[in-house]
VOVEX-23988 format. One record per atom (N, C-alpha, C): residue number from 1; residue in three letters; x, y, z. Coordinates in Angstrom, 2 decimals. Layout:
BEGIN
PT   resi   resn      east     north        up
PT    NUM    ALA         X         Y         Z
...
END
This chain:
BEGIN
PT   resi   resn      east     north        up
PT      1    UNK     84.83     34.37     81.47
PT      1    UNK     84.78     35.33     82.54
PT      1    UNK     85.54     36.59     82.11
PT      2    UNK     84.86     37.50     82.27
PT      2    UNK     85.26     38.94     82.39
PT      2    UNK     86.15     39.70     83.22
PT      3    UNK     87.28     40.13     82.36
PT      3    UNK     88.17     40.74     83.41
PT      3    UNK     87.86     42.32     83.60
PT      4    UNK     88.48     42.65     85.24
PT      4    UNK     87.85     43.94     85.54
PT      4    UNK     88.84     44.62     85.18
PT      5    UNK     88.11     46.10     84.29
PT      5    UNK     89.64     46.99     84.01
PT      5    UNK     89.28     48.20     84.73
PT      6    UNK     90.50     48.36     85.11
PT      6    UNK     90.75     49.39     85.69
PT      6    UNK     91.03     50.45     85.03
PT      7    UNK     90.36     51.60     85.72
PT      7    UNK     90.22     52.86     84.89
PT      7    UNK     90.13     53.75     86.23
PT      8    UNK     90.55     55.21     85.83
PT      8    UNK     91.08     56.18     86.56
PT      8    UNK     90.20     56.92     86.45
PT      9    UNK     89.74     57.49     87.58
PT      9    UNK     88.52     58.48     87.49
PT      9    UNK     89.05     60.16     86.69
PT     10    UNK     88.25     60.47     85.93
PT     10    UNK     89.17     61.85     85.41
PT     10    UNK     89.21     62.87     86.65
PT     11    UNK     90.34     63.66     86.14
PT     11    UNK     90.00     65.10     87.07
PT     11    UNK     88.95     65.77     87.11
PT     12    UNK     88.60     66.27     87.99
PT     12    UNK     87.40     66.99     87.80
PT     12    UNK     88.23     68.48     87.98
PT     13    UNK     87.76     69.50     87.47
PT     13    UNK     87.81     71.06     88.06
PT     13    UNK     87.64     71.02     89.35
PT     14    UNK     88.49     71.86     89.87
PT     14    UNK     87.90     72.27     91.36
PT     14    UNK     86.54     73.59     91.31
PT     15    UNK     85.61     73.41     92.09
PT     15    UNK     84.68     74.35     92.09
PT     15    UNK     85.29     75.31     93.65
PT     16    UNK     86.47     75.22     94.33
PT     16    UNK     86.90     75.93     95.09
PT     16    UNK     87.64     76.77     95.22
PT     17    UNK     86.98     78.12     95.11
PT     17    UNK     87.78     79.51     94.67
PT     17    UNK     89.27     79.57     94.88
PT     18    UNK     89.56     79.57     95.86
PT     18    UNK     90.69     79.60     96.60
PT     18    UNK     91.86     78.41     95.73
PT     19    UNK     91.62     77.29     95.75
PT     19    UNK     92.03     76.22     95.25
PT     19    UNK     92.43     76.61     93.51
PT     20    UNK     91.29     77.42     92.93
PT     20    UNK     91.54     78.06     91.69
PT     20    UNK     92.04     79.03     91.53
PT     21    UNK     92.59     79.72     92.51
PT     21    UNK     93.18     81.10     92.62
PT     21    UNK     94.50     80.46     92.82
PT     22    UNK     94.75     79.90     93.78
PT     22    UNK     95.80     78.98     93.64
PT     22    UNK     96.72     78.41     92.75
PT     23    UNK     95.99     77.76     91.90
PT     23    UNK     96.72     76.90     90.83
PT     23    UNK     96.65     78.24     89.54
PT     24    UNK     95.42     79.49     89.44
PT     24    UNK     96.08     80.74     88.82
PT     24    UNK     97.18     81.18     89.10
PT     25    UNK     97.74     81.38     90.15
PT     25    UNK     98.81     82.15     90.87
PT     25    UNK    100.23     81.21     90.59
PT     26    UNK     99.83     79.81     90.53
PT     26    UNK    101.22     78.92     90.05
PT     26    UNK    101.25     79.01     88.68
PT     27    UNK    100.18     78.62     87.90
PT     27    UNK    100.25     78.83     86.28
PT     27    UNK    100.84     80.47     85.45
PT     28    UNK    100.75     81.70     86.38
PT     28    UNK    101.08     82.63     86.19
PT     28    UNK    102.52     82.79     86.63
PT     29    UNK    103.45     82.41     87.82
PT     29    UNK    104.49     82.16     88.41
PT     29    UNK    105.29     81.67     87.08
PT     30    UNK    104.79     80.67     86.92
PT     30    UNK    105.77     79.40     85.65
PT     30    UNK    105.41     80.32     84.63
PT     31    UNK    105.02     81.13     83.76
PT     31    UNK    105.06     81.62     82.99
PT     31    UNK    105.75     82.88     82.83
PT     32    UNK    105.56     83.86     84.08
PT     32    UNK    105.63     85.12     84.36
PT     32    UNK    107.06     85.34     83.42
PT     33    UNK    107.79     86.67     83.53
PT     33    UNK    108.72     87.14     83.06
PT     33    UNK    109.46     87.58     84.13
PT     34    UNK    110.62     87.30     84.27
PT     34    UNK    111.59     87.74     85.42
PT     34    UNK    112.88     88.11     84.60
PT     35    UNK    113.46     89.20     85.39
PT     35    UNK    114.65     89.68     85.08
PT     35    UNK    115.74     88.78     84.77
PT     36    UNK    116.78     89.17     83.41
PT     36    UNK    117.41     87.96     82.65
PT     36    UNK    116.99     87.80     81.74
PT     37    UNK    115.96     87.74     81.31
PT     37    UNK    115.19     87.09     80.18
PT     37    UNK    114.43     88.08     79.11
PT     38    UNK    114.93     88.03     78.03
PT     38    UNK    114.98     88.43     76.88
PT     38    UNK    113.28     89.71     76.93
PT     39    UNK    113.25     90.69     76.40
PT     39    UNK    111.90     91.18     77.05
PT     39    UNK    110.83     91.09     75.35
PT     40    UNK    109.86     90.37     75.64
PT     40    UNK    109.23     89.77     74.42
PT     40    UNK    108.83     91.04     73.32
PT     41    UNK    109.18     91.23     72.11
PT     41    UNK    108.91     92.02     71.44
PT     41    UNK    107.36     92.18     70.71
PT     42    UNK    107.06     93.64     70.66
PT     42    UNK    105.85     93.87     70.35
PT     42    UNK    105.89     95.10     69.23
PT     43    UNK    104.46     95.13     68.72
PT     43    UNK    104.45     96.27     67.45
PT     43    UNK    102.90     96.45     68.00
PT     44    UNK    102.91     97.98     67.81
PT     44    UNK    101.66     98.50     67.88
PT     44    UNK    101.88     99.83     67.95
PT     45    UNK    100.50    100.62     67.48
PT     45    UNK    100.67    102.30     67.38
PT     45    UNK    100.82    103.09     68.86
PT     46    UNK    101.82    104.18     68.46
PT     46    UNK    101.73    104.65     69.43
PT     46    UNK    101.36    106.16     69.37
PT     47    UNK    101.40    107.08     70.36
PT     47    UNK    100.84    108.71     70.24
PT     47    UNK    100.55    109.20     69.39
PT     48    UNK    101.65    109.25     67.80
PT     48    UNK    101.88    109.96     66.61
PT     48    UNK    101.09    109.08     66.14
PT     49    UNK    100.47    108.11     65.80
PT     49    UNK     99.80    106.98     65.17
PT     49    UNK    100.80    106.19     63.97
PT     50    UNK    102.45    106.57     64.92
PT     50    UNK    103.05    105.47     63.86
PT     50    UNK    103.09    104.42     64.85
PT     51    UNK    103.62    103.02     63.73
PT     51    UNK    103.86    101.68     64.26
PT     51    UNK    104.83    101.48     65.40
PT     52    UNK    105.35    101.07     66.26
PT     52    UNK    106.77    100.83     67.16
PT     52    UNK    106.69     99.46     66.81
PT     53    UNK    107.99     99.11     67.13
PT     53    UNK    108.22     97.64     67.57
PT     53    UNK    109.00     98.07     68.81
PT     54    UNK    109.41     97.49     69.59
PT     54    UNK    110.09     97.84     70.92
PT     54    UNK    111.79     97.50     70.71
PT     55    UNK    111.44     96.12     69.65
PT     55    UNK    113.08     96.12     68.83
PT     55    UNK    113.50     97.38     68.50
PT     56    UNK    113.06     98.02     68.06
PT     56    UNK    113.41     99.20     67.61
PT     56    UNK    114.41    100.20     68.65
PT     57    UNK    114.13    100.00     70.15
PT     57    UNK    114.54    100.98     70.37
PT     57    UNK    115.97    100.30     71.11
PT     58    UNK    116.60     98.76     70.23
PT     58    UNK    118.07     98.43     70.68
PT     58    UNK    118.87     99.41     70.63
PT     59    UNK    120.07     99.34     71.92
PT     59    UNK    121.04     99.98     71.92
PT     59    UNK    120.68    101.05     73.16
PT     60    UNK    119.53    100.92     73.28
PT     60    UNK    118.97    102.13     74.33
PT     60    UNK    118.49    101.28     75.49
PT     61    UNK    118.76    101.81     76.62
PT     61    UNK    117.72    101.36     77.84
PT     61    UNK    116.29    101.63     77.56
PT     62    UNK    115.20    100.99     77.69
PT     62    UNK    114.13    101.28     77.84
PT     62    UNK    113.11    101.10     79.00
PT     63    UNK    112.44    102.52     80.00
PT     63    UNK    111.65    102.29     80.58
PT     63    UNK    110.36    101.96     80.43
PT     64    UNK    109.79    100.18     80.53
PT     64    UNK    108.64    100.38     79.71
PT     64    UNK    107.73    100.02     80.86
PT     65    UNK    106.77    101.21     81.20
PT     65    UNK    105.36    101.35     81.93
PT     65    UNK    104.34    100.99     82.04
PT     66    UNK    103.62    100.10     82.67
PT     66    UNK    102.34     99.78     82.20
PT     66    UNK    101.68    100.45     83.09
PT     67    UNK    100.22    101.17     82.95
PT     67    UNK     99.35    101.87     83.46
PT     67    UNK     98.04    101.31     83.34
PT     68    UNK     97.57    101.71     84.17
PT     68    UNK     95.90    101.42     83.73
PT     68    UNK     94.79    102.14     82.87
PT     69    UNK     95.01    103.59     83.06
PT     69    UNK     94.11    104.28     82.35
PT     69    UNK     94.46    106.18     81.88
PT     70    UNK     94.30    106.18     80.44
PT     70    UNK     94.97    107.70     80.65
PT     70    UNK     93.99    109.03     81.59
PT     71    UNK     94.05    109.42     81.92
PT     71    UNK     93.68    110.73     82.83
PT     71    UNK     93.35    110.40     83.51
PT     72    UNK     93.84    109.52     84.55
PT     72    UNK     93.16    109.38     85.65
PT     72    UNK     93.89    109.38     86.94
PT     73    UNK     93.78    109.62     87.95
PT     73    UNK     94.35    110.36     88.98
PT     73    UNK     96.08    109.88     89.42
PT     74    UNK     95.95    108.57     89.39
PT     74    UNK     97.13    107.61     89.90
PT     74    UNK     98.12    107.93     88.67
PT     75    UNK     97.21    107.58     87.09
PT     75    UNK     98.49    107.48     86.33
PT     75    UNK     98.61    108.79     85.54
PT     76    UNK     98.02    109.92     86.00
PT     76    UNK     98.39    111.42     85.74
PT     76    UNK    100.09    111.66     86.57
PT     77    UNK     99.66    111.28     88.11
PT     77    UNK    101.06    111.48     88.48
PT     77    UNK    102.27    111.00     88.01
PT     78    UNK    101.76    109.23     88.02
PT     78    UNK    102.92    108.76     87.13
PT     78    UNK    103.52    109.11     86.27
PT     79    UNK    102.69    109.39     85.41
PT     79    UNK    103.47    110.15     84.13
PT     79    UNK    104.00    111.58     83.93
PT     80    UNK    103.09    111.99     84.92
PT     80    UNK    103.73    113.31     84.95
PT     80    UNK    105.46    113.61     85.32
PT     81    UNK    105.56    112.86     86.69
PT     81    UNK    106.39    112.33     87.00
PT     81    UNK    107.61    112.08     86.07
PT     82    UNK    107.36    111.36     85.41
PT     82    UNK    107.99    110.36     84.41
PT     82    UNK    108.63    111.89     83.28
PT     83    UNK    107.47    112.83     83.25
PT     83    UNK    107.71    113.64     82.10
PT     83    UNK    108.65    114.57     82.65
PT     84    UNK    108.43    115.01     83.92
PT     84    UNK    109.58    116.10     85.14
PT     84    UNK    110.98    115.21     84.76
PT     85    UNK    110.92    114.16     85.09
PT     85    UNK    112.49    113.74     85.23
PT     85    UNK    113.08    113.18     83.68
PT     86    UNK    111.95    113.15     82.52
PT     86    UNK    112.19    112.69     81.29
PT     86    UNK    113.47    112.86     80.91
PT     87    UNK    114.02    114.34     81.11
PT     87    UNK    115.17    114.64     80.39
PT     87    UNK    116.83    114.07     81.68
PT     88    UNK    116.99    113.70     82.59
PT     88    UNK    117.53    112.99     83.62
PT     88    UNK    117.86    111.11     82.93
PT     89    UNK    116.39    111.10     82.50
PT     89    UNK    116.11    109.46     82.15
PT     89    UNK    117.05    109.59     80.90
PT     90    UNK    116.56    110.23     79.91
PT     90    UNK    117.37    109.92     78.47
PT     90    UNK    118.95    110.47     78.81
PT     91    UNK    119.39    111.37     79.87
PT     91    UNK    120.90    111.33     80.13
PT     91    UNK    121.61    110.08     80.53
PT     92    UNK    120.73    109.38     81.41
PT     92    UNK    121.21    108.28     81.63
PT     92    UNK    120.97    107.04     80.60
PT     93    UNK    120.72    107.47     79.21
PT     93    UNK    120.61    106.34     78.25
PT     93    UNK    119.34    105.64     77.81
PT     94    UNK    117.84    106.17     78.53
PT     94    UNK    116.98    105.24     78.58
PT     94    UNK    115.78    106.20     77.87
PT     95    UNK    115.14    105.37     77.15
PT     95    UNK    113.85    105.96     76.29
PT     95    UNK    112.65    105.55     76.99
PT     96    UNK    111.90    106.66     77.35
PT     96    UNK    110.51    105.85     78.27
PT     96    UNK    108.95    105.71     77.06
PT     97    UNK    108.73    105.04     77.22
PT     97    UNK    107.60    103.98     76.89
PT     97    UNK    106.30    103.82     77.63
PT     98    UNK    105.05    104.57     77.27
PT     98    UNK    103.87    104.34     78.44
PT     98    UNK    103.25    103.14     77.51
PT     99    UNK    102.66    102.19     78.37
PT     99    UNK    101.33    100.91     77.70
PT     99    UNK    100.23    101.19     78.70
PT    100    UNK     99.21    101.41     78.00
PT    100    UNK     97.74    101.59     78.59
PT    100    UNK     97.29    100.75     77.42
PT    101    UNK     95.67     99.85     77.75
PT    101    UNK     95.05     99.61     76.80
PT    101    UNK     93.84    100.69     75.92
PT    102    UNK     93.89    101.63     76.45
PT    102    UNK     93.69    103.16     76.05
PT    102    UNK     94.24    102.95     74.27
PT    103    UNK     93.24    103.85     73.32
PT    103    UNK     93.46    103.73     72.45
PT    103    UNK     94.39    104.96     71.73
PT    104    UNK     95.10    104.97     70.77
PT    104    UNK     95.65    106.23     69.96
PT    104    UNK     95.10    107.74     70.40
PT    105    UNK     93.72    108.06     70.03
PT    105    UNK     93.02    108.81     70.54
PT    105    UNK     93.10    109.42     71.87
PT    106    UNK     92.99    108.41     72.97
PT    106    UNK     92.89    108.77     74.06
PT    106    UNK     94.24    109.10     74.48
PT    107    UNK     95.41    108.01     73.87
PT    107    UNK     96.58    108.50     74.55
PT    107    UNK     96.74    110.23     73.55
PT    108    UNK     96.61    110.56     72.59
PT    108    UNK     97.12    112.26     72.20
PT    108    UNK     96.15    112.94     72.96
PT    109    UNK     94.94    112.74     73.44
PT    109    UNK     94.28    113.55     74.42
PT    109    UNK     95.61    114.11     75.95
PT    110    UNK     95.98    113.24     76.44
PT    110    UNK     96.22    112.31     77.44
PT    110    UNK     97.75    113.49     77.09
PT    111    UNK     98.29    113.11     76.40
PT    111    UNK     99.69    113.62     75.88
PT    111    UNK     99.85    115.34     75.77
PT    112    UNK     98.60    115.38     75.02
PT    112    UNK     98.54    117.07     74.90
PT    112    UNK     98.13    117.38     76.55
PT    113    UNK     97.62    117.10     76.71
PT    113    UNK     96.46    117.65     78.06
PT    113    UNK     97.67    117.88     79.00
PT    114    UNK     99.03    117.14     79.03
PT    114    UNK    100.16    117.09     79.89
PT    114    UNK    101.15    117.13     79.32
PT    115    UNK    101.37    117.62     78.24
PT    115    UNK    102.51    117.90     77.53
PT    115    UNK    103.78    116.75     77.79
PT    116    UNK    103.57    115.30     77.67
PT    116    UNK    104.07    114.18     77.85
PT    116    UNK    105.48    113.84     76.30
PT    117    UNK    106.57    113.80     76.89
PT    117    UNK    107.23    114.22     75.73
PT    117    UNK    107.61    112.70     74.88
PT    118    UNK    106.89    111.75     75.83
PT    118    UNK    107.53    110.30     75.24
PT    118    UNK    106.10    110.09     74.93
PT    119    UNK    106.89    108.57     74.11
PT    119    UNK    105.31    107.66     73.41
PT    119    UNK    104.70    107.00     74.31
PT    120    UNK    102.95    107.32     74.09
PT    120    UNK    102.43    106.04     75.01
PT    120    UNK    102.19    105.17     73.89
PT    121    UNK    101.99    103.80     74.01
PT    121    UNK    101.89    102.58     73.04
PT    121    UNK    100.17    102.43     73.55
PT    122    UNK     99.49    102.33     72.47
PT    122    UNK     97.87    102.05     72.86
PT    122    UNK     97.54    100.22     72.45
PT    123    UNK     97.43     99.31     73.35
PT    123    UNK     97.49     97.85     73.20
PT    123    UNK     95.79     98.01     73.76
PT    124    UNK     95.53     98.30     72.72
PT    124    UNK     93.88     97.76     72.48
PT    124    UNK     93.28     96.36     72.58
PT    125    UNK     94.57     95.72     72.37
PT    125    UNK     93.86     94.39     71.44
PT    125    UNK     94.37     93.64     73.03
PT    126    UNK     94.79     94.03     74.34
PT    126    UNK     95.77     93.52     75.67
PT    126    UNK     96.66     92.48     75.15
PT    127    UNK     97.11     92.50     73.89
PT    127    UNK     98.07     91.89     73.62
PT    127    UNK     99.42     91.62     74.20
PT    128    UNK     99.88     93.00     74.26
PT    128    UNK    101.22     93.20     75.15
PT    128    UNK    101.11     93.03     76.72
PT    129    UNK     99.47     93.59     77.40
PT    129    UNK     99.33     93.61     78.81
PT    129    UNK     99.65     92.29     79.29
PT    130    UNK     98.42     91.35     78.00
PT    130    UNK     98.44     89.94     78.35
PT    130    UNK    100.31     89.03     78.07
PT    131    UNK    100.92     89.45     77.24
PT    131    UNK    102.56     88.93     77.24
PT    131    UNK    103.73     89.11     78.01
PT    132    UNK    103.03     90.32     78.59
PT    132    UNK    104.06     90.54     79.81
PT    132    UNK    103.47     90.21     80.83
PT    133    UNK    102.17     89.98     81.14
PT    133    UNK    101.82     89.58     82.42
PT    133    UNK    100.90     90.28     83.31
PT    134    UNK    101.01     91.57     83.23
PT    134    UNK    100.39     92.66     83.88
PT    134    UNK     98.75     93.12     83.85
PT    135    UNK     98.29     92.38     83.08
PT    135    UNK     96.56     92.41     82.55
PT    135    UNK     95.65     92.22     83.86
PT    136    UNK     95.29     93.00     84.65
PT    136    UNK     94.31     92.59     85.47
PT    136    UNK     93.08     92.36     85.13
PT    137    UNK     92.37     90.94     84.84
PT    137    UNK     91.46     90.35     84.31
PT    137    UNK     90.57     90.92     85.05
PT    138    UNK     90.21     91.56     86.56
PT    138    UNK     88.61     92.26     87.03
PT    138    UNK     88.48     93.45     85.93
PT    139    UNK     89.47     94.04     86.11
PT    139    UNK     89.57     95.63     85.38
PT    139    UNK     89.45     95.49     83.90
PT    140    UNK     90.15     94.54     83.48
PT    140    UNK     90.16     94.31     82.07
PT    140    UNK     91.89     95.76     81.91
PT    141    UNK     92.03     96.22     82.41
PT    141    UNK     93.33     97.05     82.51
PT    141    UNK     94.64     96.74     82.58
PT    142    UNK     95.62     97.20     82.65
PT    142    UNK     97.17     96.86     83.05
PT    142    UNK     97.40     97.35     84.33
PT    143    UNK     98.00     96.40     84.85
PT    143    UNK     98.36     96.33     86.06
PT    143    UNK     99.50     97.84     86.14
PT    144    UNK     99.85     98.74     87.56
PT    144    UNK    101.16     99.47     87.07
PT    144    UNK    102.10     98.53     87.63
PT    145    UNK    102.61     98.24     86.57
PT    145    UNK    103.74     97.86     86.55
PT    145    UNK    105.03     98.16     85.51
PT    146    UNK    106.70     98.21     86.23
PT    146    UNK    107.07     98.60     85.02
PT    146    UNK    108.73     97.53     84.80
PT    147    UNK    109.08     97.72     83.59
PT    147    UNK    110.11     96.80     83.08
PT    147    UNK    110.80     98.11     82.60
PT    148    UNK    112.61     97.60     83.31
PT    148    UNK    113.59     98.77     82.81
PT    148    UNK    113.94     97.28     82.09
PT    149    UNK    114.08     98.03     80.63
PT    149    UNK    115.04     96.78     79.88
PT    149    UNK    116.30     97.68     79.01
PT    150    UNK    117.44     97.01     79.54
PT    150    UNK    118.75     96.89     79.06
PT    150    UNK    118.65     97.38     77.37
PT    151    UNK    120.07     97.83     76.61
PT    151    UNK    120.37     97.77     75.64
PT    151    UNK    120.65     96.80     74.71
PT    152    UNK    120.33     95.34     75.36
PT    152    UNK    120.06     94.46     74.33
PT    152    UNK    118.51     93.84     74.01
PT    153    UNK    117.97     94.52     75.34
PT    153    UNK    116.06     93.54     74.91
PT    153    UNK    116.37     93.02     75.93
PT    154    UNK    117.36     92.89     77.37
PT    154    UNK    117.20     92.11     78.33
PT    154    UNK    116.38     92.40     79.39
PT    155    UNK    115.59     92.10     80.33
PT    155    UNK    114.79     92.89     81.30
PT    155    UNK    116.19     92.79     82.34
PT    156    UNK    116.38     94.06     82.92
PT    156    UNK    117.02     94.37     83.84
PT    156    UNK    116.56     94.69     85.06
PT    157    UNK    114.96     95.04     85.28
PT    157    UNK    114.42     94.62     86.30
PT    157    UNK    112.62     95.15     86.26
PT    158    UNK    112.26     94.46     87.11
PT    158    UNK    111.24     94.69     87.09
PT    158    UNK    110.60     95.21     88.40
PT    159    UNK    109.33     96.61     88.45
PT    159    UNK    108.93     97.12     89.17
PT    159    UNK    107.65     96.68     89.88
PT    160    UNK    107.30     95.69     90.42
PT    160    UNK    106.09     95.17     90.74
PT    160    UNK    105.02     96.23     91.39
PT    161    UNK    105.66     96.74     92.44
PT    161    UNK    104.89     97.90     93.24
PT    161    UNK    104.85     99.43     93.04
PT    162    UNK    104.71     99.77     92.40
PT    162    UNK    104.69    101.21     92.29
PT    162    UNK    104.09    101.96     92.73
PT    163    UNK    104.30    103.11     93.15
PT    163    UNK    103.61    104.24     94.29
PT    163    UNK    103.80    105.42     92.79
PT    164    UNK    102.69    105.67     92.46
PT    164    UNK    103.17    106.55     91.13
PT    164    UNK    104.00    108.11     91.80
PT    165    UNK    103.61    108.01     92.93
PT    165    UNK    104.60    109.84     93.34
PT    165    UNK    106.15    109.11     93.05
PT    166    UNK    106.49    108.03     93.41
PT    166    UNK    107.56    107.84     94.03
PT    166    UNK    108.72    107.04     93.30
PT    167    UNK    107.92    106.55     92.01
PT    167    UNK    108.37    105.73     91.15
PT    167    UNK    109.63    106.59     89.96
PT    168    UNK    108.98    107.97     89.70
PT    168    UNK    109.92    108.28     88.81
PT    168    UNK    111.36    108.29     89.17
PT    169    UNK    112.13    108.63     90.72
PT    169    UNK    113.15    108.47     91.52
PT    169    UNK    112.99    107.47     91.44
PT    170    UNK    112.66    105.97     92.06
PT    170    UNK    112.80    104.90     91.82
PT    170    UNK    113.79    104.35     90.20
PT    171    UNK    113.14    104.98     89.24
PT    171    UNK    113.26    104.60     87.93
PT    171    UNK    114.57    105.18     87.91
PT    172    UNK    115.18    106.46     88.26
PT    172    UNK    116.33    107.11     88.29
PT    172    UNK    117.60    106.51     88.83
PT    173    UNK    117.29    106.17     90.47
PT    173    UNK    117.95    105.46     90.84
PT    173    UNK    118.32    104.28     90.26
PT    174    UNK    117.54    103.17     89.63
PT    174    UNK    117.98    102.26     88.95
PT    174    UNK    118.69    102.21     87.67
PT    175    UNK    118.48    103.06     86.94
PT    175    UNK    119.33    103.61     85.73
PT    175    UNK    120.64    104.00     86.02
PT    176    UNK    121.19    105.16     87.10
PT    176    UNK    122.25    105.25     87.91
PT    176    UNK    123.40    104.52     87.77
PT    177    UNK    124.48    104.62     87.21
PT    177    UNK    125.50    103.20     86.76
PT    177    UNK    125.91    103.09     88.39
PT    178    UNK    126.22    101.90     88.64
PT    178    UNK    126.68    101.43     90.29
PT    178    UNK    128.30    101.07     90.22
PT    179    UNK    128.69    101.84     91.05
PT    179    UNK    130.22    101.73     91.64
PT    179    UNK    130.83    101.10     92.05
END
């Protein structure tokens, strides 16, 4: 006589959007990057078509930006923004940093066209969008979002919401040493 074995039905996928948006939104949570934590280093060309690494810019605060697209209405202000108060930012210690997946090309278009005095980093490949988190998979773009990181590579905080008029004060205020 034959014994019955027991066996476990596999998981199946859920075919329920919601249910998969869901368990996206936890798998992204447990991964995400939160302030504290070391800010993951990257190399890629930027404006001038030299290399960066972001190591590179230890010892300095760095504001690093993610945008979605160069010339285009939202992240014209941003940066513009960003370029008005540029010289404010580096008094207070901090080197700003644009990431678009926008290529070399487009960012010196982008740069001249607004006389932008910092580097944008062109992550073609969404390498960096996809490591920090910010990649909006409809758009295929970067989310705006931005990371002030500390003088050691630490993220010191992160900007989830940004209103591009309103962000470069935002960015100021947080740089600001506190009393």
């Amino acid at each position: 006589m034959r014994k019955a074995s027991k066996t476990v039905a596999p998981l199946r996928e859920s075919n329920d959007h919601k249910s998969r948006r869901a368990l996206h939104a936890i798998m992204q949570a447990a991964t995400s990057l939160q302030a504290g934590m070391m800010a993951p280093d990257f190399k890629a060309p930027v404006t001038t078509g030299k290399t960066v690494h972001l190591s590179d810019y230890r010892g300095k605060k760095v504001v690093l930006y993610f945008y979605p697209k160069d010339d285009t209405p939202g992240c014209t202000v941003e940066s513009c923004g960003l370029r008005d108060q540029y010289q404010k930012i580096r008094e207070l210690g901090a080197e700003v940093l644009g990431v678009s997946v926008d290529d070399t090309n487009s960012h010196q278009k982008f740069t001249t066209k607004f006389n932008l005095p910092f580097q944008l980093v062109a992550d073609t490949d969404k390498h960096i969008t996809k490591t920090y988190g910010v990649l909006n998979e409809k758009s295929n773009m970067a989310r705006r979002t931005t990371f002030l990181i500390d003088e050691q590579g630490k993220i010191q905080k992160i900007f989830e919401t940004v209103k591009p008029d309103q962000h470069p004060q935002e960015i100021l205020d947080a740089l600001k040493p506190t009393a």
